[in-house]
C-alpha positions in Angstrom: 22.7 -7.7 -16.2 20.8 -10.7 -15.3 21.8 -14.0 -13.8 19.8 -16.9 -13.8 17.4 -18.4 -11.1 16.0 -22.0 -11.2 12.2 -20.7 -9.8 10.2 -20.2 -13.0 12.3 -19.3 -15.5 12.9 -16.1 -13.9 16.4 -14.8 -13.7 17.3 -12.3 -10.9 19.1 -8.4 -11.5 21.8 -7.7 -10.2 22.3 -3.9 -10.0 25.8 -2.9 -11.3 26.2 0.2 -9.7 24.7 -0.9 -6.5 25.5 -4.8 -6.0 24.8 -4.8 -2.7 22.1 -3.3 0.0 25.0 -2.2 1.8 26.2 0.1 -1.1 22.9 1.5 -1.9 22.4 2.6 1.5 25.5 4.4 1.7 24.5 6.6 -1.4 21.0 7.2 0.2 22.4 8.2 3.5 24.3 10.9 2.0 20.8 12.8 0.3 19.6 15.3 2.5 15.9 15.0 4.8 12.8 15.8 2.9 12.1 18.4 5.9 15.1 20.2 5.2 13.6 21.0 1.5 10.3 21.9 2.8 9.5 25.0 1.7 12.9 25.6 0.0 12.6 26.8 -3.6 14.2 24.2 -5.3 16.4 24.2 -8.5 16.7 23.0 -11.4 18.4 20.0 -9.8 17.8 17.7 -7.5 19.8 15.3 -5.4 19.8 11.7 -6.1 21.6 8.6 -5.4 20.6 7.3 -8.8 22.0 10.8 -11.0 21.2 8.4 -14.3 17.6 7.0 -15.4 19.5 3.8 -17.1 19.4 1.7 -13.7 15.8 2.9 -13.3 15.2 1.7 -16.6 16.8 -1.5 -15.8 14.8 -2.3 -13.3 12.0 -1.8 -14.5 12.3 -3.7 -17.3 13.7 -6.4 -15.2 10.3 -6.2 -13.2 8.2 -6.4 -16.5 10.4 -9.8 -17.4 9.6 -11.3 -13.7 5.8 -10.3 -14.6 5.8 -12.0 -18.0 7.5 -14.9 -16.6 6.4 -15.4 -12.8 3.6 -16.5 -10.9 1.6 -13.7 -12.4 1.8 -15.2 -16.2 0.3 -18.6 -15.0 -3.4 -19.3 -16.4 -3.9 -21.5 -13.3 -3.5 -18.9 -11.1 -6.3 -16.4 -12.4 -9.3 -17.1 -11.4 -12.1 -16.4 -14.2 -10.7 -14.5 -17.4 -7.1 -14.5 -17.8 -4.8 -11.7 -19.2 -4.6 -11.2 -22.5 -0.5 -11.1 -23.2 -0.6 -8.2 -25.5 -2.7 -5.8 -23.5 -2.1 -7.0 -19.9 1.3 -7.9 -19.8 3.0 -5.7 -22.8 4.5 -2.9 -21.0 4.9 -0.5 -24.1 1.2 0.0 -24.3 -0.7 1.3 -21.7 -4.4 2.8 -21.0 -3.0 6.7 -21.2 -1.3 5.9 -24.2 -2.4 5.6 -27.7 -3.8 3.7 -29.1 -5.1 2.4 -25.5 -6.0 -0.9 -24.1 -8.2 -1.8 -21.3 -7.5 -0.3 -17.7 -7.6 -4.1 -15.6 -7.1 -3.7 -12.2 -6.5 -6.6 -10.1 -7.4 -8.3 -6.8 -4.3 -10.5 -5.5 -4.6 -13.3 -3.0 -1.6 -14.8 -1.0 -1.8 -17.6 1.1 0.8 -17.9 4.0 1.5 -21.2 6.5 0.7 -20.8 10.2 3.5 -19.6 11.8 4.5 -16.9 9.0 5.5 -13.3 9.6 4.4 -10.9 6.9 5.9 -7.4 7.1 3.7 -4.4 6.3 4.5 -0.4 5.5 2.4 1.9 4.7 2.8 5.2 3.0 6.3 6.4 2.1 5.6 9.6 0.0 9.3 9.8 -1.1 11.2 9.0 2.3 14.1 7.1 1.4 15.1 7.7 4.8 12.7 5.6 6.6 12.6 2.9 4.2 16.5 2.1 4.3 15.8 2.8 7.9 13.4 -0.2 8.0 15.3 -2.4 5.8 18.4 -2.1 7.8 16.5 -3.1 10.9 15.5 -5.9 9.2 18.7 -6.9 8.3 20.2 -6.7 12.0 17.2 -8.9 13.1 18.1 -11.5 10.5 14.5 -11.0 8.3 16.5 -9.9 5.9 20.1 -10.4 4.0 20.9 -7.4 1.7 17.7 -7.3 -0.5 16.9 -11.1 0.3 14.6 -12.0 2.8 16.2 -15.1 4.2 13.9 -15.9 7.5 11.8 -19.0 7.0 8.2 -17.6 6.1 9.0 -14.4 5.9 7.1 -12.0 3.6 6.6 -8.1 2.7 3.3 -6.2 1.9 3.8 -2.6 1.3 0.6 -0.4 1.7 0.3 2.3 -1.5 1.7 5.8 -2.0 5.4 5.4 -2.7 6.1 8.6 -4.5 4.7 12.3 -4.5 5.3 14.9 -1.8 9.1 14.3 -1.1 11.9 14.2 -3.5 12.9 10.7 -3.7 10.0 8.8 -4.6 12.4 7.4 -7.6 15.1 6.2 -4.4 12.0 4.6 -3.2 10.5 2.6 -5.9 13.9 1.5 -7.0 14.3 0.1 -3.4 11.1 -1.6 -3.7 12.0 -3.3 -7.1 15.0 -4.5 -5.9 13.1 -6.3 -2.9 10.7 -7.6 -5.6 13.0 -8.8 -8.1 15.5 -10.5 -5.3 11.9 -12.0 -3.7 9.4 -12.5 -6.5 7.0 -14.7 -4.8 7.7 -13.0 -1.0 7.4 -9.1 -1.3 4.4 -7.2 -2.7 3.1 -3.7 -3.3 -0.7 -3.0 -3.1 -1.5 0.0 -5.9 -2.3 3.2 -3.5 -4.1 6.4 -5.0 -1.4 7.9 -5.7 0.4 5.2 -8.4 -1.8 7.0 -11.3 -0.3 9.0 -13.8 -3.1 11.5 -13.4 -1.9 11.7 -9.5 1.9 11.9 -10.0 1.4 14.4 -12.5 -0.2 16.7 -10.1 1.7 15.7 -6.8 5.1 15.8 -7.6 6.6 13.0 -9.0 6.3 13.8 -12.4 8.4 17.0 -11.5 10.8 15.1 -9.4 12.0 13.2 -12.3 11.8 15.5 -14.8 14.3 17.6 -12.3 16.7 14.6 -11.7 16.9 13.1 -15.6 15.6 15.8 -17.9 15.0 13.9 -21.4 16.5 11.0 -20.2 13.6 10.3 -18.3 10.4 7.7 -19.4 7.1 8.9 -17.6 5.2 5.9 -19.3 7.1 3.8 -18.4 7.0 3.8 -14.7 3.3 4.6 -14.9 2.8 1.4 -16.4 4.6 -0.2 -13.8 1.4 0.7 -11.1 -0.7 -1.5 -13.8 1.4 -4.7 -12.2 0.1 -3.6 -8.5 -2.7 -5.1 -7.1 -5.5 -2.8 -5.7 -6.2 -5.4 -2.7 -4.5 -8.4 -1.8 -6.0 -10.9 0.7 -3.6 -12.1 2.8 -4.4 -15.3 4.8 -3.3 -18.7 6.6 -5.9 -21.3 6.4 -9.2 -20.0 6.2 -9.0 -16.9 7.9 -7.9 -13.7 5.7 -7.2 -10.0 6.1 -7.8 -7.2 3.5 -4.5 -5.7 2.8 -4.9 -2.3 0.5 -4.3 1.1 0.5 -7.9 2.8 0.8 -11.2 1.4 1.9 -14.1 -1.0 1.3 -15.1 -1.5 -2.2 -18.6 -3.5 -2.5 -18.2 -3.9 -6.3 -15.9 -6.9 -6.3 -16.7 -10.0 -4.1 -13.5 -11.7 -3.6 -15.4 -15.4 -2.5 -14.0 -17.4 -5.3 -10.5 -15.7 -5.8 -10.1 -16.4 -1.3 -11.2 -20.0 -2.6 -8.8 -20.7 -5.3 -6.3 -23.5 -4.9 -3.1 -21.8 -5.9 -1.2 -19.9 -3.0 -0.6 -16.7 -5.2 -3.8 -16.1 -7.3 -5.1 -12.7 -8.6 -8.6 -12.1 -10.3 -9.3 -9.5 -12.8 -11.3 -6.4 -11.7 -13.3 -5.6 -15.3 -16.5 -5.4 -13.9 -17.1 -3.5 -10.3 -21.0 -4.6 -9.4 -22.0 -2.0 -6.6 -25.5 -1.7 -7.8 -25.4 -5.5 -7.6 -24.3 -5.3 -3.9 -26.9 -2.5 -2.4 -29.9 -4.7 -4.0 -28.3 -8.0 -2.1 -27.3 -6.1 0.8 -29.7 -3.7 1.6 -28.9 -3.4 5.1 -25.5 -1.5 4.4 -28.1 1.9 3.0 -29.7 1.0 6.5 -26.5 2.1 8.4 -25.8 4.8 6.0 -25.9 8.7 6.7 -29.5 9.6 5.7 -28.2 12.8 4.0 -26.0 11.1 1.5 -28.4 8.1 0.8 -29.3 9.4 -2.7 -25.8 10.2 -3.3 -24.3 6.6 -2.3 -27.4 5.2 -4.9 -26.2 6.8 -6.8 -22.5 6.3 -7.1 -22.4 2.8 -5.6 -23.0 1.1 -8.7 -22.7 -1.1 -11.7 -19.8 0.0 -13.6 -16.8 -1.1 -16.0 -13.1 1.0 -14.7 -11.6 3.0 -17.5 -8.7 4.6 -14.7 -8.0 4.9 -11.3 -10.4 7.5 -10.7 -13.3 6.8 -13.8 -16.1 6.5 -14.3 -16.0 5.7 -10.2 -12.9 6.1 -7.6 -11.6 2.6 -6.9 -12.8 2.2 -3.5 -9.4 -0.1 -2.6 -7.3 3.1 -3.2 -9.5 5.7 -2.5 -11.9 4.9 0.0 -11.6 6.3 4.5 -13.0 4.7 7.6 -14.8 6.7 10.4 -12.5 7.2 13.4 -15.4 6.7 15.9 -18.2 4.1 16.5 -21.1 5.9 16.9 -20.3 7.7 13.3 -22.6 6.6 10.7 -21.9 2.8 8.9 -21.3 4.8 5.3 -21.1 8.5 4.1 -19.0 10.2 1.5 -16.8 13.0 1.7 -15.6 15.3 -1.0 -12.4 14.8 -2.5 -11.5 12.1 -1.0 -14.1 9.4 -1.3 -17.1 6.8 0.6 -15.8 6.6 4.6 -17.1 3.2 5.9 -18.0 3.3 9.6 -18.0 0.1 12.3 -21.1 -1.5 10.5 -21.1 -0.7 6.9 -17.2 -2.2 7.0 -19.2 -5.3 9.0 -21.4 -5.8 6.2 -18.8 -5.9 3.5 -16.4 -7.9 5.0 -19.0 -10.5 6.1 -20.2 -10.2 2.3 -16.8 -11.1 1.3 -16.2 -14.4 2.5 -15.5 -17.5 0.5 -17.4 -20.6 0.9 -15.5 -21.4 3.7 -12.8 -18.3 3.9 -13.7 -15.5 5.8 -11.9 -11.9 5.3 -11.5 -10.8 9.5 -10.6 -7.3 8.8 -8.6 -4.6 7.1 -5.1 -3.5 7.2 -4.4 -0.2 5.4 -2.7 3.3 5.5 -4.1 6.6 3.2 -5.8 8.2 5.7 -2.9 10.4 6.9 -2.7 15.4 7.1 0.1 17.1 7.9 -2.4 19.0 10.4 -2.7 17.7 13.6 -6.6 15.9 13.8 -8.5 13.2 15.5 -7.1 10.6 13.1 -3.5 11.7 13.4 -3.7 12.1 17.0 -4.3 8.6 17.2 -1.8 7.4 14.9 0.9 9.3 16.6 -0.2 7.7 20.5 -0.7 4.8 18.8 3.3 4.6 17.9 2.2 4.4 14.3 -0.6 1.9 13.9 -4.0 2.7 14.9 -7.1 0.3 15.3 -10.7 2.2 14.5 -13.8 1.9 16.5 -12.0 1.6 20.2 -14.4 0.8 22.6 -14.3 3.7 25.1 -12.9 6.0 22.7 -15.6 8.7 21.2 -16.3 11.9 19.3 -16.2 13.7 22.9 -12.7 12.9 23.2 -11.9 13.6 19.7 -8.9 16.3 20.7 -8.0 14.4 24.0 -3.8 14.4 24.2 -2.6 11.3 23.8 -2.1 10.6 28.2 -6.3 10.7 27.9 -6.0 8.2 24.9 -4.2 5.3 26.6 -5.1 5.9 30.5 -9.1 6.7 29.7 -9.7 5.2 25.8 -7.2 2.5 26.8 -5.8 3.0 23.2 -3.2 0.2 22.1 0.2 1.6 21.9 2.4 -1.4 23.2 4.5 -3.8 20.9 2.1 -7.1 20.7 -1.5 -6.3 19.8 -3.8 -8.7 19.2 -6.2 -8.9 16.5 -9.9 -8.4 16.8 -12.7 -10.0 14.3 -14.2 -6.6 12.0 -10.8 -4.9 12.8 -9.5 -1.8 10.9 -5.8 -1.2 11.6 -4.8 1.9 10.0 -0.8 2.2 9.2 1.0 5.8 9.6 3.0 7.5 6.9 6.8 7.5 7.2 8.5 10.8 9.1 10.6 12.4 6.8 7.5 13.9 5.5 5.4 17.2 6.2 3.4 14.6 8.0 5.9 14.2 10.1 6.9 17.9 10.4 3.0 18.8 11.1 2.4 16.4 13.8 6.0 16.7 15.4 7.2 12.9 15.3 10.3 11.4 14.0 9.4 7.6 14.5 8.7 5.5 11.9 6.4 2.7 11.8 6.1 -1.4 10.4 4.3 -4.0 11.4 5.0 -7.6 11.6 1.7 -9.9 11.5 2.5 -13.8 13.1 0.2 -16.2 11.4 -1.2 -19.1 13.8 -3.6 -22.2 13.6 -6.2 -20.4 15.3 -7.3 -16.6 14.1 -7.4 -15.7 18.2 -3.8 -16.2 18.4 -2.5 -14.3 15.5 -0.4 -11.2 16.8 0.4 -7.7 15.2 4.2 -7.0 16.9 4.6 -3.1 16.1 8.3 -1.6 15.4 9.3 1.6 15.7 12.6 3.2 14.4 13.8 6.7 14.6 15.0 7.9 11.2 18.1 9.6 11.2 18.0 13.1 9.3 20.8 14.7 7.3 20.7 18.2 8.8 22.6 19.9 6.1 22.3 20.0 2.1 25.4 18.4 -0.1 28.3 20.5 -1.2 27.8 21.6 -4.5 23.9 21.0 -5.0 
């Protein structure tokens, strides 16, 4: 059912079977912990607060209405070519389908006023847990009421890879459609590697809701839905931006004119990625790069037109790492997962990205996550969830240190308020209920709230954790 709205046209869903936030997290509280499935042999069923697809559908096409009607649907607010309405926003065709239209990502821009708090996540992998976990905090600290966000200023950016690897991805990305739909022009999801059919189809999702709806169930149609995520969104306050995506660095889009568009929200079409371009203007950034995979990067950084996530060329913005030390190289590549941008090659692209007066600062992100315990995970863990690359006295000698050595000797942040750094790389944890969390033995979950200011030196990163309460036994009756 949906109820009208005076902002642009749009009118907002209400949810019969779960009118309230309230109600919804009741059902999810009563699902079971993704650890106690791991490495149980699942039936033919699962568990699920949402035992029907029809309010999945619901929502979905509710979010395809708000994208045909919003802020998205406005010519103004592309910069460059604009959508065409039959490929672009017409939900019942697709790239994987046939017959196909053009695979478009999209870069997104949102500008915020000084004094804003944006609210980032990153990966959720299917844990509902941690997400109603969040969203309950945020309703005891008055951010949010229900679904609405209600604080003055107050946004949501959520950092890729809601689904796959736990068993209530479809909990998840009905939570984060009701958030959109209730805050169209406030909450936003950045498209992670993982929102690909080809991805979801190998990693569990697929399987997930084949399990919970059988024929009832539309693959195509959330797929499409990841087509309305952006693969980057630049999130700023006056001139001064930060690169919110899931992956890496991507030199084949330069964002200058979309960080200098008038409009607040404005995207800009990805249909040509000009890497080739960006090595012959930049030649610096092959400078810094790993001498053994110089041919390689040539090679592969290049002039190209995207077909799918992952062809002809990985989208760096989903895909792409960052080194966790300084003195590791400015840009190599590893295999199967993609380029991993080091202290100065992320220098040079973000300097390379700037507007004619906008600059991008740095990078907040999340992907970068094993369930074994390494050098990046060790950090994210002492780091209570949020981990900034490159620290000073930190090196590849203390690579296995225990996290004491990390804060007493690297000096490694791990407080509440952290201050932001110019060339930063913030790297955001994946949520517990996970065999993340099971491999590297933490139960906290992680968000971050960014304050906006005047002046770049005095924006501040306050860091939240939340333990995430775990259903120890399975429903009667599964």
């Amino acid at each position: 059912m949906l109820l009208g709205l005076a902002c642009h046209g749009w009118c907002e869903y209400r949810s019969k079977e779960y009118p309230t936030f309230v109600s919804w997290k009741t059902a999810c509280d009563k699902l079971p912990s993704n650890r106690l499935l791991l490495g149980q042999t699942v039936g033919p069923k699962l568990p699920t607060a949402l035992p029907e697809f029809k309010p999945v559908a619901e929502a979905l096409n509710a979010a395809f209405d708000l994208f045909k009607t919003g802020t998205m649907n406005v010519d103004n607010n592309w910069v460059g070519e604009t959508p065409n309405d039959n490929e672009f926003f017409n939900a019942q065709r697709a790239y994987f389908l046939r017959p196909p239209i053009p695979f478009q990502p999209f870069a997104q821009k949102l500008t915020v006023p000084a004094g804003s708090e944006i609210v980032f996540h990153g990966d959720f992998h299917g844990d509902i847990h941690s997400f109603i976990t969040m969203l309950d905090s945020l309703n005891k600290s008055g951010v949010l009421d229900g679904f609405r966000l209600v604080k003055p200023n107050a946004y949501m950016v959520f950092l890729g890879d809601y689904t796959d690897r736990g068993n209530f991805g479809v909990e998840v990305l009905y939570t984060m459609l009701r958030l959109k739909l209730a805050n169209p022009e406030k909450v936003f999801m950045a498209r992670g590697n993982h929102e690909d059919i080809q991805m979801i189809a190998s990693y569990g999702f697929l399987a997930e809701c084949q399990k919970k709806y059988a024929r009832q169930f539309n693959p195509g149609l959330i797929a499409r839905l990841y087509d309305f995520f952006p693969v980057v969104i630049y999130v700023g306050s006056g001139e001064d931006f930060i690169q919110c995506n899931h992956g890496g660095m991507e030199p084949g889009y330069f964002p200058g004119r979309l960080l200098d568009a008038e409009p607040s929200i404005a995207f800009q079409l990805l249909n040509e990625m000009k890497g080739g371009e960006f090595l012959a203007k930049h030649p610096e950034l092959m400078d810094v790069a790993d001498p053994a995979m110089k041919s390689y990067i040539k090679a592969n950084v290049r002039d190209y037109v995207p077909l799918a996530p992952m062809q002809p060329v990985i989208n760096g913005f989903m895909w792409n790492d960052f080194t966790v030390f300084a003195e590791e190289s400015g840009l190599s590549y590893m295999s199967g997962r993609g380029f991993v941008y080091g202290k100065s090659g992320t220098r040079i692209v973000l300097d390379a990205s700037a507007g004619t007066k906008a600059k991008v600062r740095g990078v907040f992100r999340a992907h970068q996550h094993s369930s074994a315990v390494n050098p990046m995970m060790r950090r994210l863990v002492a780091g209570k969830g949020v981990f900034r690359h490159w620290h000073e006295r930190d090196s590849l000698a203390k690579a296995d240190v225990s996290a004491a050595v990390l804060h007493a000797d690297c000096k490694l942040e791990h407080g509440v308020n952290r201050k932001l750094k110019d060339g930063f790389v913030w790297t955001f944890n994946v949520a517990p209920d996970s065999y993340y969390g099971v491999g590297n033995a933490y139960r906290f979950d992680t968000y971050g709230v960014l304050m906006t200011a005047n002046k770049f030196a005095d924006w501040n990163l306050r860091v939240v954790n939340q333990i995430v309460p775990i259903l120890k036994k399975l429903p009667v009756g599964r």
